[in-house]
LODRENDO-562220 format. One record per residue (C-alpha): x, y, z; residue in three letters. Coordinates in steps of 0.05 Angstrom, whole numbers, padded with zeros to 5 digits, always signed. Layout:
BEGIN
XYZALA;...
END
This chain:
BEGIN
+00000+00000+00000UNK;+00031+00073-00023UNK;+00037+00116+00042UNK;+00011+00185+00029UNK;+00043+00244+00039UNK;+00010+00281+00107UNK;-00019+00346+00083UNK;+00017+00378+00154UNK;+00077+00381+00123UNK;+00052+00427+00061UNK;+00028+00474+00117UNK;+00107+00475+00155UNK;+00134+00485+00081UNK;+00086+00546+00069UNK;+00101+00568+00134UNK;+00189+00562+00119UNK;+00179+00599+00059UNK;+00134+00657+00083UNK;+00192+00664+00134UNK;+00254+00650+00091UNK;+00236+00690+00025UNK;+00234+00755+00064UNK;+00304+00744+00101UNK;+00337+00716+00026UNK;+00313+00781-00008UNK;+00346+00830+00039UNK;+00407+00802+00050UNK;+00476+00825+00016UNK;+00469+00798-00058UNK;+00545+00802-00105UNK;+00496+00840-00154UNK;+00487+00902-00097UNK;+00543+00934-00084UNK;+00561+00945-00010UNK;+00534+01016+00019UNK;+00591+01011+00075UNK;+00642+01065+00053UNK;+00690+01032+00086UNK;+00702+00973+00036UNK;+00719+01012-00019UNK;+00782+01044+00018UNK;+00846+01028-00019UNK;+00888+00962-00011UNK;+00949+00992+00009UNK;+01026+00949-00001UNK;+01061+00926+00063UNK;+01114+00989+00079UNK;+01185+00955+00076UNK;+01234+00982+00133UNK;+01285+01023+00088UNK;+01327+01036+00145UNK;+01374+00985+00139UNK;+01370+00977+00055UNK;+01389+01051+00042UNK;+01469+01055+00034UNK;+01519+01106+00031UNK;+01532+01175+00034UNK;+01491+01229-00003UNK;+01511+01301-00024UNK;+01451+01327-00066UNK;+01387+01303-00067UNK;+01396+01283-00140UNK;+01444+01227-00104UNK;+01380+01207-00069UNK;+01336+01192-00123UNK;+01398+01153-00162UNK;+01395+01104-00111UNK;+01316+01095-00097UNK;+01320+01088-00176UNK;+01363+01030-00174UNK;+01302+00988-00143UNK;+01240+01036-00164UNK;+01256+01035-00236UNK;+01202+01076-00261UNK;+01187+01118-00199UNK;+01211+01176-00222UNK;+01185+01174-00302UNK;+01117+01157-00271UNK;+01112+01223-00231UNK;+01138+01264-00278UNK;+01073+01246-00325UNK;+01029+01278-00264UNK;+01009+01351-00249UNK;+01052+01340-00179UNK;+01109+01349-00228UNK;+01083+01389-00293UNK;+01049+01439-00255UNK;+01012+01442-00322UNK;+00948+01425-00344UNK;+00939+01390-00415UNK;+00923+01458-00466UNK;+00860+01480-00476UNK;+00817+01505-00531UNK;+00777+01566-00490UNK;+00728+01618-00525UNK;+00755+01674-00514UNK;+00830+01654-00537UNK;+00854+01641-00616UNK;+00905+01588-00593UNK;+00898+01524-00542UNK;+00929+01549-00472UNK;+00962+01507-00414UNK;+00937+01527-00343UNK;+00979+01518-00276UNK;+01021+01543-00227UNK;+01076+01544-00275UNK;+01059+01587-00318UNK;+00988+01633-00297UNK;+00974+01678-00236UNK;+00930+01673-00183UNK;+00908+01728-00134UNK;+00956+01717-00067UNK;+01034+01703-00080UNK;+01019+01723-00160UNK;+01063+01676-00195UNK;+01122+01631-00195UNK;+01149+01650-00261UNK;+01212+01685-00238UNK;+01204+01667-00160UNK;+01229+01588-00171UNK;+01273+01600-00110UNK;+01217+01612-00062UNK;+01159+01578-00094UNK;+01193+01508-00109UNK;+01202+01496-00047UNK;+01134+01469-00060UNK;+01150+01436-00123UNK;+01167+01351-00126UNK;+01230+01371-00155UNK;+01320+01391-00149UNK;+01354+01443-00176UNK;+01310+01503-00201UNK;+01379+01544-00215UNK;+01363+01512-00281UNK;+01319+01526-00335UNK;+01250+01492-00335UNK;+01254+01462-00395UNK;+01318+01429-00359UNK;+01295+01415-00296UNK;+01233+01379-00308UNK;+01268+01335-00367UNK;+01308+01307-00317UNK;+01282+01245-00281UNK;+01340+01254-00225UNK;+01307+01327-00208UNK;+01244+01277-00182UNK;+01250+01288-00103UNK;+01229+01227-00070UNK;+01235+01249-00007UNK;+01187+01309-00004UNK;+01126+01256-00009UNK;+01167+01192+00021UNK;+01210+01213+00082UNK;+01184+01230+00158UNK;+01185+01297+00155UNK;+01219+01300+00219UNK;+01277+01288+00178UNK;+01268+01328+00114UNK;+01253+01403+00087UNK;+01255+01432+00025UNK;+01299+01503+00018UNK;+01312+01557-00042UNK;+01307+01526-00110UNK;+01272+01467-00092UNK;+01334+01427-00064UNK;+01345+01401+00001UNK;+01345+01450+00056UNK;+01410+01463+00097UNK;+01444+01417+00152UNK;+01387+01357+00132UNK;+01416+01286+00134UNK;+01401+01261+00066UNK;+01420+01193+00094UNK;+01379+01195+00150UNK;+01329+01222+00108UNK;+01318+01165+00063UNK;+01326+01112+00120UNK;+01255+01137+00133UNK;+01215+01136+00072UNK;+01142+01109+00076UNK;+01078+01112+00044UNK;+01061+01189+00045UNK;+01028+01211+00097UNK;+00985+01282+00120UNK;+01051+01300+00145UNK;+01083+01296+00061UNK;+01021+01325+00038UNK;+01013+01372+00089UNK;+01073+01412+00089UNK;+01056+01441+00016UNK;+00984+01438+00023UNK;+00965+01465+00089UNK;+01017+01516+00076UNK;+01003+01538+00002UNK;+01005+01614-00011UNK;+01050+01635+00037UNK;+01039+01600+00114UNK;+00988+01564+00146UNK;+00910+01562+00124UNK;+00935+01620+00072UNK;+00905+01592+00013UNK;+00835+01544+00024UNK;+00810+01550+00085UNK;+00794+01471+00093UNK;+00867+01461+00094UNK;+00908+01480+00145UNK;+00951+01452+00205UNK;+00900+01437+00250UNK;+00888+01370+00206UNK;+00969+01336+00221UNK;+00920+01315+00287UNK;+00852+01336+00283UNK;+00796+01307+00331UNK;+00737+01274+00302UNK;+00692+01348+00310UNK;+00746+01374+00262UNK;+00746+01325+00205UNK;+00705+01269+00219UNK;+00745+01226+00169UNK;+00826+01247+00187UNK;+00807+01251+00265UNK;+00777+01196+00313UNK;+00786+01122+00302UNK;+00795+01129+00224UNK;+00848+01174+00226UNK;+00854+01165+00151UNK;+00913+01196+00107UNK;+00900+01234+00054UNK;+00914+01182-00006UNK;+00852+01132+00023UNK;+00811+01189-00019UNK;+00860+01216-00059UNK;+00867+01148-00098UNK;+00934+01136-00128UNK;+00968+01101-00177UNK;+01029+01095-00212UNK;+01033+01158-00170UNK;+00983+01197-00207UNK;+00939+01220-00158UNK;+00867+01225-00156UNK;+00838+01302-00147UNK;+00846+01369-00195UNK;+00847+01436-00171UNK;+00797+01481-00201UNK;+00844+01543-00196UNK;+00898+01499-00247UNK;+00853+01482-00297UNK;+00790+01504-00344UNK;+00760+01443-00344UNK;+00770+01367-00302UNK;+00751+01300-00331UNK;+00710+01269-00272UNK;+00745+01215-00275UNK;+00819+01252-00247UNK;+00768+01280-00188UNK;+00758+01251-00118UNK;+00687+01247-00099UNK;+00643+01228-00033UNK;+00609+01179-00082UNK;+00674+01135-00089UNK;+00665+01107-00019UNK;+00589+01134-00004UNK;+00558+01092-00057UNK;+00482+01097-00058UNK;+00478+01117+00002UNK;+00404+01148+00025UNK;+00385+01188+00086UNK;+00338+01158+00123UNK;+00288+01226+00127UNK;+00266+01231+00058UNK;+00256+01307+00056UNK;+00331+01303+00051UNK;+00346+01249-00001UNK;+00305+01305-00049UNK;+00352+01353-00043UNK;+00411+01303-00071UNK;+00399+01327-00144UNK;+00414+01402-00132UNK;+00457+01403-00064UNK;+00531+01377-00064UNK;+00545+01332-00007UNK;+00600+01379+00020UNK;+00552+01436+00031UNK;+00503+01408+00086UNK;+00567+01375+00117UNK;+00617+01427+00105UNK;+00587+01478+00150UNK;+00639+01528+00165UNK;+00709+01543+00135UNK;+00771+01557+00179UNK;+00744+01518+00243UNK;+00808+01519+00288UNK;+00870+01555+00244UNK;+00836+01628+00212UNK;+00851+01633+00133UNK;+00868+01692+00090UNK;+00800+01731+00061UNK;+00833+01789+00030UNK;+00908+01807+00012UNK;+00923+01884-00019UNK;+00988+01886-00057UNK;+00971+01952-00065UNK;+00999+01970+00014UNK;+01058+01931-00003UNK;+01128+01966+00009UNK;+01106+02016+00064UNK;+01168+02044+00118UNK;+01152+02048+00184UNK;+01090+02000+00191UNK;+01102+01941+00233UNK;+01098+01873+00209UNK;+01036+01834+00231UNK;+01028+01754+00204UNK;+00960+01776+00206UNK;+00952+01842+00185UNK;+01009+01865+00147UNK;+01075+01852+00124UNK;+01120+01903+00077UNK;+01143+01843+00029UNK;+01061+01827+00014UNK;+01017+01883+00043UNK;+00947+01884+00081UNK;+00917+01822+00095UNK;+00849+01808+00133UNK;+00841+01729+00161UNK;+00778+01696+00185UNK;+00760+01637+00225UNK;+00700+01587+00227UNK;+00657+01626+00179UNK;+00600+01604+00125UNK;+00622+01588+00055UNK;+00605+01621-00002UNK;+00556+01575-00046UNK;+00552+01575-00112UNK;+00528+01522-00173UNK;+00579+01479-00188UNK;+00595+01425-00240UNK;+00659+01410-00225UNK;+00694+01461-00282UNK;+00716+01526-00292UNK;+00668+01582-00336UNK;+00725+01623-00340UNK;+00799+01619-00317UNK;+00844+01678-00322UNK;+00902+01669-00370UNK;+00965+01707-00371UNK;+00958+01767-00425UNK;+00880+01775-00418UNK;+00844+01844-00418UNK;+00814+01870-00359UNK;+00769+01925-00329UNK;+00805+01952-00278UNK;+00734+01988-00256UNK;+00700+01926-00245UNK;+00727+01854-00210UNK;+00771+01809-00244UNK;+00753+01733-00234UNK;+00829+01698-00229UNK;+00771+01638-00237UNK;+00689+01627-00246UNK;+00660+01563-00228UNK;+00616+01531-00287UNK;+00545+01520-00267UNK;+00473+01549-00259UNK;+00404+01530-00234UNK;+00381+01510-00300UNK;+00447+01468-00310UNK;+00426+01398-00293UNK;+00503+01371-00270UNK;+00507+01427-00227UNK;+00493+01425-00143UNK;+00502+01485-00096UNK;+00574+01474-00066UNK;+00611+01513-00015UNK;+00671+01562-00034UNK;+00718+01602-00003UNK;+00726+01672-00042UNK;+00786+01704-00035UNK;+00785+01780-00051UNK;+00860+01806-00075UNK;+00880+01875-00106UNK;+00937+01865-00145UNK;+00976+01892-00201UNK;+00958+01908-00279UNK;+00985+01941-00326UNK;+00951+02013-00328UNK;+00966+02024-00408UNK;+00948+01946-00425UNK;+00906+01928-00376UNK;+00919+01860-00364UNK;+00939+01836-00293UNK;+01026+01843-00289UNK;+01062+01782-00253UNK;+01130+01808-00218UNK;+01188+01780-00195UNK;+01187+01788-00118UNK;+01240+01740-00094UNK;+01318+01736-00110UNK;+01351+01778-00129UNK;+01335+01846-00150UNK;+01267+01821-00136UNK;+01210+01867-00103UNK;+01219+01831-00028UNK;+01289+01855-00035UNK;+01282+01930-00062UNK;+01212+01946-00061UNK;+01216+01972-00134UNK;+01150+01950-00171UNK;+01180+01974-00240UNK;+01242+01936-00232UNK;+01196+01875-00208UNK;+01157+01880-00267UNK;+01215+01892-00316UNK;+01254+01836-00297UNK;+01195+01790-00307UNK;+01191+01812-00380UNK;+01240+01762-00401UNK;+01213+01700-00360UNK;+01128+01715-00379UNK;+01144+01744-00443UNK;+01091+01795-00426UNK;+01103+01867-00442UNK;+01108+01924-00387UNK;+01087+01988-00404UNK;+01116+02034-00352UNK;+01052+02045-00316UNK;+01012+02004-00261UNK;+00962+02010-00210UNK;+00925+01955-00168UNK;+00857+01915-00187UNK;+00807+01877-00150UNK;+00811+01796-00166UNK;+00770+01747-00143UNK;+00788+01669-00136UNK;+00739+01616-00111UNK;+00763+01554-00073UNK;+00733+01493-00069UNK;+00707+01462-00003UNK;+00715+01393+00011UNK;+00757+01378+00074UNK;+00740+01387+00153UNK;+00674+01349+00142UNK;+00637+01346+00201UNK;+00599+01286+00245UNK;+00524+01291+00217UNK;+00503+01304+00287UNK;+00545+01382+00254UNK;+00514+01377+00188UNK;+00470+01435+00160UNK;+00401+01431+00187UNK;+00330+01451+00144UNK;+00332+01526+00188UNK;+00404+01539+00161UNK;+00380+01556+00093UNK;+00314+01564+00100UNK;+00298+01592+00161UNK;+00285+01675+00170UNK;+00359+01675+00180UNK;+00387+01625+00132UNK;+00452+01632+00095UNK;+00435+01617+00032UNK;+00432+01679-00028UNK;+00374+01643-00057UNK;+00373+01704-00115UNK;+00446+01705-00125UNK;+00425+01640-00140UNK;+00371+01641-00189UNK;+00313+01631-00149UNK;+00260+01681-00148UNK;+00263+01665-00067UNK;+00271+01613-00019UNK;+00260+01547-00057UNK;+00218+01515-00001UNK;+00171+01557-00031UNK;+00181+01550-00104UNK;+00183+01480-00112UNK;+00266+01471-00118UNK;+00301+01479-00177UNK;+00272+01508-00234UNK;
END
């Protein structure tokens, strides 16, 4: 006789798979990909101890890199195809210019220190590179110029002086005993002190991050205490992350982003998750610039040269003029997509009635790959040509330079060689803007923008500057 099969245990297998289905949808399939930012972080190689594989005796730095050479074969070649060593962008076709132009620190001005053409002395100090007594066209052909040891030793052992060489009395031995994977400490010591000191230039950068607390940068402080390459992604050390003031216009694919670690990740109140379209990350979570070390706001070249004034870090100095620094202070916001609308290039017209943008983010409200993202604005008069009008870049350092004889025509004369940019005879000062973008000290979301901040009776936001005919909350968002 065939033994049935009991109808009690259709009713336990109904009863399994009401339970089980639910639990097997929502767990972790290979075709999601994982919303813990965490597990994209870089893989980074085990560090080997150099201190007992580094031999000899070294004279110049340019000894230095002969012998890391010998096991990093193409260490050198490799940097020398990034920005860290070009300063140079790739040339550009812009509107307003007949020829393609090149955009960087090597060559174009900005609106605090000016330019390095002429200044290699003081500015390389900054530079990944030996021996700026040479020409550039020299220096930069020669792989044995590469300093390893501005991103690889412990800076307790290593600083750059004049010319981009080794500073005097440093160990060079001792020196590259001690290289490592860079650290905030590498990065730091050009970074946070761009443009002439500490917090000078962005105004999310500055020397309060070598050991911030978790309130200061809630991904460099606290437990993660992460360095600056586990977002600044690196590889055959070309280094994720383009500066908006070096270049007219960034492939998104060179440029760090929250999204490379905060993938599809969704707030849990929904009124929030809407405003993801048209509001960068950085700007609800970016609160305030400057929190701990104040940044420069304004610098006027025009005071520059006085007798008699004392010299204030923070107010004036004869070498660079009037300055005005702030501290833990609201951004600027404007639309953003990630390039430039306009970037100042060496030889354009200005009106010296109105405000010269050094650069103008790209973006609107009706510009769809745009977001409202936080800015610093720094304000700068500095010098133009008063017959050409078109903004003058001096020589200030060395020799015969303006920091040593406080002679703008001779600082502008001896320039004429090295920019190739005529001087008339005749200057005067103009008012610059430069916008800086805003994307380190991110606060703990318990600091994060709240809905009053911008829309409240006392909220920060310009919502006219802006394009909207008043606060969106009342409009409907973006147009």
């Amino acid at each position: 006789m065939k033994k049935r099969f009991p109808y009690w245990t259709l009713g336990l297998l109904g009863i399994i798979l009401v339970v089980l289905v639910p639990i097997l949808y929502f767990l972790p399939r290979a075709d999601k990909p994982s919303v813990n930012p965490e597990d994209y972080l870089p893989t980074k190689p085990v560090h080997v101890d150099h201190s007992d594989i580094v031999k000899g005796e070294f004279a110049t730095g340019q000894d230095v890199t002969r012998a890391c050479l010998e096991c990093h074969e193409d260490a050198a070649t490799d940097l020398m195809k990034t920005t860290h060593w070009t300063w140079e962008s790739e040339a550009f076709d812009v509107p307003w210019r007949d020829e393609d132009v090149t955009i960087g620190k090597i060559n174009q001005v900005n609106n605090f220190c000016i330019g390095s053409q002429g200044n290699e002395n003081r500015c390389m100090t900054c530079h990944a590179g030996y021996g700026w007594e040479a020409d550039k066209e020299t220096v930069l052909a020669n792989p044995e110029n590469v300093d390893c040891l501005a991103c690889h030793a412990d800076m307790t052992t290593y600083a750059k002086g004049e010319f981009g060489n080794p500073a005097e009395g440093i160990d060079l031995l001792a020196a590259a005993r001690s290289v490592r994977a860079p650290t905030r400490d590498n990065c730091g010591t050009c970074h946070f002190d761009g443009g002439g000191g500490n917090g000078v230039k962005h105004g999310d950068l500055d020397e309060s991050l070598y050991f911030p607390s978790e309130n200061l940068d809630v991904h460099m402080g606290g437990e993660l205490n992460m360095q600056c390459t586990d977002c600044h992604w690196t590889e055959n050390h070309q280094v994720l992350g383009r500066l908006l003031s070096d270049n007219y216009t960034i492939d998104p694919a060179e440029q760090v982003s929250c999204e490379q670690c905060h993938v599809n990740q969704q707030h849990e109140d929904e009124r929030i998750n809407t405003h993801l379209s048209a509001v960068a990350c950085q700007t609800c979570h970016i609160p305030a610039l400057a929190l701990e070390d104040p940044t420069k706001v304004t610098w006027d070249w025009s005071q520059a040269g006085q007798e008699g004034r004392e010299d204030d870090h923070f107010t004036y100095l004869k070498i660079k003029g009037e300055f005005t620094y702030d501290k833990n202070f609201a951004p600027t916001y404007l639309w953003f997509n990630g390039n430039n609308e306009y970037r100042y290039i060496l030889g354009d017209k200005i009106d010296p009635n109105g405000v010269t943008y050094i650069n103008k983010p790209a973006g609107s409200i009706n510009d769809q790959a745009a977001k409202i993202f936080p800015f610093k604005l720094h304000v700068a008069k500095q010098p133009y040509d008063a017959v050409n009008d078109y903004l003058l870049q001096p020589v200030t350092s060395g020799e015969g330079g303006f920091w040593s004889v406080f002679d703008w025509d001779q600082a502008f004369e001896l320039a004429v060689p090295i920019t190739g940019l005529n001087y008339s005879g005749e200057y005067s000062f103009a008012e610059t803007y430069m916008y800086w973008p805003t994307t380190h000290m991110v606060q703990p979301a318990s600091n994060a923008l709240q809905c009053e901040s911008c829309h409240g009776s006392e909220g920060r936001m310009d919502w006219e500057a802006l394009g909207y005919p008043g606060d969106p909350i009342e409009w409907g968002g973006r147009k």
